[in-house]
N, C-alpha and C positions, 0 to 999 in steps of 0.2 A: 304594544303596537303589533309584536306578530302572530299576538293569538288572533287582535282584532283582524289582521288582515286573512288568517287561514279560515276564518268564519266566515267573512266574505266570499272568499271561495267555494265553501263549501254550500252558502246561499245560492251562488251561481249553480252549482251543484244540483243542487233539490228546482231551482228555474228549470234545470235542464230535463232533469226526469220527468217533471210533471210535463214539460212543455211535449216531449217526446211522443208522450201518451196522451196529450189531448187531455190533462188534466187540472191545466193552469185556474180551473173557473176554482179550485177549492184555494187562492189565493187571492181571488177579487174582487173582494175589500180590502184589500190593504192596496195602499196608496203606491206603486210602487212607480221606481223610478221612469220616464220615457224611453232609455237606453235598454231599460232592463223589461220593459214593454215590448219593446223594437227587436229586441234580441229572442226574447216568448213566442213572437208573434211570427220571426224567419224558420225555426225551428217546427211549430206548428203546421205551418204551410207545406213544408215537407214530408210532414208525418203525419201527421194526422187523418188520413184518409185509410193509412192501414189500422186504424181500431175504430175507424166512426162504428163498427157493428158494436162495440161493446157498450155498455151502462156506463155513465159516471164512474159509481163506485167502483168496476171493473178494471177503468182507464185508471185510477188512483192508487186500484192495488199492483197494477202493475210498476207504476212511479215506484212503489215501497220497495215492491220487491229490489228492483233496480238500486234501490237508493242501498239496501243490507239490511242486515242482522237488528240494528239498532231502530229503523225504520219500519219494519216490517212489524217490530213487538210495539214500537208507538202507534203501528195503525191497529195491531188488535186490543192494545187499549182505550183507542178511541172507539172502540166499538161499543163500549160500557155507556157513552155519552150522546144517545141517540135526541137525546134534550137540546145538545146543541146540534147535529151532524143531521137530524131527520131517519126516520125508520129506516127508510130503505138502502142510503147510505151506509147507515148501523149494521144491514143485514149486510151488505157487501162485502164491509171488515171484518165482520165475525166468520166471514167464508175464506178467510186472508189463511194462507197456507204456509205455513212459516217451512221453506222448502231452503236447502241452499247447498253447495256444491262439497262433499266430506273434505276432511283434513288427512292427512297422510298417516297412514297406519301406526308408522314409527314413532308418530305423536302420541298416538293411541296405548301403545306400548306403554310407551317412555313414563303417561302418566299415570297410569295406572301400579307400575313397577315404583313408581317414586312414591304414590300414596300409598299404597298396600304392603309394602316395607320387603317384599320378596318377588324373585321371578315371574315372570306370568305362566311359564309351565308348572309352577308349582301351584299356582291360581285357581287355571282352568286346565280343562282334560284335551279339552277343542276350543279353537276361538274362531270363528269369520273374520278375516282381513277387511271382506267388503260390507260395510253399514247397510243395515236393513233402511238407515232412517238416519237424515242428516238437516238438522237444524239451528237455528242462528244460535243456542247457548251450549245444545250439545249435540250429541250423534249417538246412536244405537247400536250398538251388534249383537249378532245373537253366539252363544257361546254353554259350553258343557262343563261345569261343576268338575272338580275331579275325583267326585261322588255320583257321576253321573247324571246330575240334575242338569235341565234344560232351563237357562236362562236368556236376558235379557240385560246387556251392561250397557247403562249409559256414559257417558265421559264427555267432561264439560271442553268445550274449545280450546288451547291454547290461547293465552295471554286475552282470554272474551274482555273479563274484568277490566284492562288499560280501553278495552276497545270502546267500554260501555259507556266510561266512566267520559270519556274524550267527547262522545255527542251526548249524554247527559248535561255536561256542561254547556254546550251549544245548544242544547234545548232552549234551557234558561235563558243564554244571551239572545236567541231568537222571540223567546216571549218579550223580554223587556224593547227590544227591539219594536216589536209591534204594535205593544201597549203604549211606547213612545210617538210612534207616527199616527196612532189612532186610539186615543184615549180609552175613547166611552166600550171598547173592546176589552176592558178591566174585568167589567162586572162579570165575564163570561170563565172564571176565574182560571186561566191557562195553566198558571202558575201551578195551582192545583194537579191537574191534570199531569204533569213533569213529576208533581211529587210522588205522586198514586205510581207513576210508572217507573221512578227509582223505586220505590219500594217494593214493588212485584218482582223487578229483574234483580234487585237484594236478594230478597230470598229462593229466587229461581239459581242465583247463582253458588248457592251450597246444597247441595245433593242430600244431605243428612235432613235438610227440614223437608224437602218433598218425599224422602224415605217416612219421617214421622207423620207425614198429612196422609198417609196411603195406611200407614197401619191405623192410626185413627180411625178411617172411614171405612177399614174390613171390619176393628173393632167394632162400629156400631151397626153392622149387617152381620153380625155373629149367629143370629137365632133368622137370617133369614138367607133361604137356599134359593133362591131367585135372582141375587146379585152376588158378584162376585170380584174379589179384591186382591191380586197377585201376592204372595208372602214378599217379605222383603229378607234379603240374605245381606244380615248386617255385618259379620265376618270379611263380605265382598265390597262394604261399603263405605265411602269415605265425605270429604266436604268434595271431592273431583269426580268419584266415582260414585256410580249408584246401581245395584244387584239385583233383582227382584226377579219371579220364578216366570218365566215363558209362556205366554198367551196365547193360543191359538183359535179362530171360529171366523164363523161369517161377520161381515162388518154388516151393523143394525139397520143400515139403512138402504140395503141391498134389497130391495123385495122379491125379486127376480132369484137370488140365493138361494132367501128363508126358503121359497115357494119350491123350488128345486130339491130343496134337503128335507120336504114336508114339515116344515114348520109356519105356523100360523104367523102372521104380521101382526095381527089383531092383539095377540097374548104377547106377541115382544112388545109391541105399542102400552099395552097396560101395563107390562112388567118394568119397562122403561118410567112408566108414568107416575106409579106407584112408588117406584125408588126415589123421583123427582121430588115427590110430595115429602117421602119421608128425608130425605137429606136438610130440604130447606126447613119445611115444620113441625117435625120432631125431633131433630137432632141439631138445626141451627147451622149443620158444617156440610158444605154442597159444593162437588165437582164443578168448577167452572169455567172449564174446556172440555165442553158436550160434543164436538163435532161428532162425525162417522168415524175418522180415524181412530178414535179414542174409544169406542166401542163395539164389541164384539157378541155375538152370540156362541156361546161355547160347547161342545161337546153333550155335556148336562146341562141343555138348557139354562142356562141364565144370564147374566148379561154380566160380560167382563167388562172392566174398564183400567183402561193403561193411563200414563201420562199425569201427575201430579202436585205439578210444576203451580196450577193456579188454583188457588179455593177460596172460596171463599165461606164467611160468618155474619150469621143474623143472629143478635140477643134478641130472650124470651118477648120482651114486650113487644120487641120492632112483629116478629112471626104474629104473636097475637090481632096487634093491630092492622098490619098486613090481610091475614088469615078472614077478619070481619070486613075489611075494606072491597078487598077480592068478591065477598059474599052480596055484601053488599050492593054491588055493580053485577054480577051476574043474577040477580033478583029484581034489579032494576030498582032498587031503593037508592035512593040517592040522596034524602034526609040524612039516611041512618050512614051513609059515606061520610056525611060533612059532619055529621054528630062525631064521626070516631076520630077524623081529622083534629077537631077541635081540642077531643078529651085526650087525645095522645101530645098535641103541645106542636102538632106541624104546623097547623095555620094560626097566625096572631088574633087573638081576643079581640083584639082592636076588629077583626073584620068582621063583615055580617056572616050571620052563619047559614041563609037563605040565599044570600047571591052566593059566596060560595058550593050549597049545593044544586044551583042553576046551573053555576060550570061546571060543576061535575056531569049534569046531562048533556051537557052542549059538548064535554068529552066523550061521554060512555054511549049514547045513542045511536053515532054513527056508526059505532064499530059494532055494537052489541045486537043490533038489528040488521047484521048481514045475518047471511043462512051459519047455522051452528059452525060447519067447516072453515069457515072465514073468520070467526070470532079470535082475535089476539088480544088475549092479557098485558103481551108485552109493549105490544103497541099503545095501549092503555094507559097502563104505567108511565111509558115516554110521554103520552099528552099530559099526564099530570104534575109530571116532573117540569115538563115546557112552562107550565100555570103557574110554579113557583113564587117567580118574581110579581104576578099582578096582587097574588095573595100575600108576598110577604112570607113566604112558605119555606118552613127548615129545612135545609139542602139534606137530604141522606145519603151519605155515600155511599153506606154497603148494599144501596137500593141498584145502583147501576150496575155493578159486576152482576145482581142479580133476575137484572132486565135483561141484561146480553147473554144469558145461560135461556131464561125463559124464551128469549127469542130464537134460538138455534134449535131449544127442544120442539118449539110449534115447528119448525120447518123441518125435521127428523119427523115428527107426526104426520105430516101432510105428506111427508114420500113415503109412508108406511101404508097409511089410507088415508086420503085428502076430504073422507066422506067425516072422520073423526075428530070430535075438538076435544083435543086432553085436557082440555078445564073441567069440561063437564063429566069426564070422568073423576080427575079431583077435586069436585062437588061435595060428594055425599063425604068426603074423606075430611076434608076442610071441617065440614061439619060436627063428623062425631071427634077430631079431635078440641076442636073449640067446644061443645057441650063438657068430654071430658074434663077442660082444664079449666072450665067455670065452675064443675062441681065442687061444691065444698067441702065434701072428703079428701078431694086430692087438693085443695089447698093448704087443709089440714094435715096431709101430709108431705106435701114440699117444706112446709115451717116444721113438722117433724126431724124430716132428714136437716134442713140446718141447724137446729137446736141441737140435733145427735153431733153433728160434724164440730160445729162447736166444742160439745163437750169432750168429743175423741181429742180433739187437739188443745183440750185445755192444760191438761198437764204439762206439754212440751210448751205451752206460752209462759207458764210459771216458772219453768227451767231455765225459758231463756231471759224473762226479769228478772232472776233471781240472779244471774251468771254479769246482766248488764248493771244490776243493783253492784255487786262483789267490783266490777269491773271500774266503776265510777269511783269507790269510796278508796280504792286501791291508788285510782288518780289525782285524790285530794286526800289524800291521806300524807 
């Protein structure tokens, strides 16, 4: 009874922000009380006149911001689901700036001296009291090695974990809440959605896995000097604290910067571009918190990137069929779209495969016959993801974390030069990797390397049935 009633509360709560900002319309459909109408509706009348200038989605992220920490990260995860929220909405959240007031230094201290099993003057040489950079799971400072290296220590909030865990739960009891008052609001699966974003703030919450996703992805730009990946100082680094070597350059989306510093937009645009293409379809594992923030142009030219908190993964087949589908639609075939739909296992047999590819022009047409500069992929993707249900069409998750990356990269593209559409620079790229990986050499050697791998680890699997054989007869012996 008093959880139920602190969740009433806190419903009152989120009435209140959204009402505040003029953002009550992202609640109506649900049937909600006359009281709690009357209540929306006093509050709006008062306020609402100081944000009529802003968007929608503007007036919503201001709600989040208001509402905290726990709020803010549900609205950048709702940005992945532009299938149900709409593009522009989509784009709102993904501009949501996860900003929030530091925690007191002493805390900062305190955790760091408990993780790290010693003083912090024996730590660091120098530390900054005051956070470059303060957000809802951690905070930043920048700080000096006492080898005199320049770093970057993050450290997770105080007590975030109780914090998370407490509107996680109320997430839940607000979905079922709602799916009770308005049924047919199932199918839109909410549920989902709660779950996807426990498990990003899971692992956002231990510093040691966004330490591993950041050497991962320097690993796989080792042979290329165009991108750039901060080291990580594991010695500095714990499940609370996280170390990595000090960033400094223009932020990428500065044009008026690069322009300043004689640096071309054009070649950061491609260099941006090129890195894009190869994270998601040659490597499958892709930064997916693109904002400006999070990138830099550095000193040697290349493009740094901080922040490692979200990534995401596409397996081989998803890239492939992706990679034709993409091609597909900017060729303006639309046969050869629904042929790949089909033969990949998204859309049901049972459908026709000629209406289906009617809808796919009744998606791609409009977007793809603006002028080049206008063309969005990502927008794309959301109409086809929205088609879903009339096809019958297998939901893909790791499709939306990868919509809402493709979405922020076109709007980084169009403030670099709004004359360029980075698809059609990942054109010809799409291309010669998809000829590559049709060729039959390199089929014949992908079943290569597994037959090798195989047999590398054959021995140590005979070791270990040998040991479970010994182990078993020991037990009925």
């Amino acid at each position: 009874m008093y959880k139920e009633i602190q969740n009433i509360f806190k419903l009152f709560r989120i009435i209140n922000a959204l009402a505040v900002f003029d953002a009550i319309f992202s609640i109506k459909n649900i049937k909600l009380s006359p009281i709690v109408l009357l209540y929306a509706k006093i509050i709006i009348f008062f306020s609402s006149k100081k944000h009529s200038h802003l968007t929608p989605g503007e007036r919503l992220c201001r709600s989040l911001i208001k509402l905290g920490p726990s709020f803010i990260k549900l609205g950048q995860s709702l940005a992945t689901r532009s299938d149900l929220i709409g593009d522009k909405m989509a784009y709102d959240l993904s501009q949501l700036q996860d900003k929030l007031l530091p925690f007191d230094f002493r805390q900062v201290k305190k955790t760091i001296e408990n993780e790290l099993k010693m003083p912090i003057k024996k730590i660091f040489k120098d530390f900054q009291e005051k956070p470059s950079a303060a957000a809802s799971i951690a905070q930043v400072h920048f700080a000096k090695t006492t080898q005199g290296k320049k770093v970057a220590v993050k450290i997770l909030r105080p007590k975030i974990e109780d914090a998370f865990e407490v509107d996680i739960k109320f997430f839940y009891w607000l979905v079922n809440l709602i799916e009770t008052i308005k049924p047919n609001i199932r199918k839109l699966n909410l549920k989902q959605i709660v779950e996807t974003f426990a498990q990003t703030v899971k692992i956002e919450m231990d510093l040691r896995l966004e330490a591993a996703a950041a050497a991962e992805l320097k690993e796989n730009f080792s042979d290329h000097d165009y991108f750039y990946v901060p080291e990580i100082d594991w010695e500095r680094t714990s499940k609370r604290v996280l170390t990595l070597e000090r960033i400094n350059g223009i932020k990428i989306n500065s044009r008026k910067a690069l322009l300043k510093a004689n640096k071309n937009p054009d070649e950061v645009l491609k260099k941006c571009t090129t890195a894009l293409f190869k994270q998601i379809f040659e490597d499958g594992f892709f930064h997916a918190d693109v904002h400006p923030g999070n990138q830099f142009l550095d000193k040697k030219g290349r493009i740094a990137v901080i922040d490692f908190g979200i990534m995401g993964r596409v397996d081989f087949k998803t890239r492939n069929f992706l990679a034709e589908i993409l091609l597909g639609f900017l060729n303006g075939d639309y046969t050869r779209v629904a042929k790949i739909h089909f033969r990949a296992g998204y859309v049901s047999k049972k459908q026709s495969e000629e209406l289906f590819a009617q809808a796919c022009r009744a998606v791609g047409e409009p977007i793809l016959k603006k002028p080049a500069s206008e063309i969005s992929i990502a927008q794309l993707i959301s109409r086809l993801l929205k088609m879903a249900g009339d096809f019958e069409m297998e939901t893909q998750p790791q499709l939306f974390l990868l919509q809402k990356t493709m979405l922020v990269s076109e709007g980084l593209g169009r403030e670099l030069n709004p004359k360029i559409n980075i698809w059609e620079l990942t054109r010809p790229l799409m291309e010669e990797w998809l000829q590559k990986n049709k060729n039959p050499r390199k089929k014949i050697e992908k079943t290569v390397n597994d037959i090798k791998f195989a047999l590398d680890h054959f021995p140590e699997l005979i070791e270990k049935l040998e040991a479970l054989t010994s182990q078993l007869k020991r037990e009925h012996s």
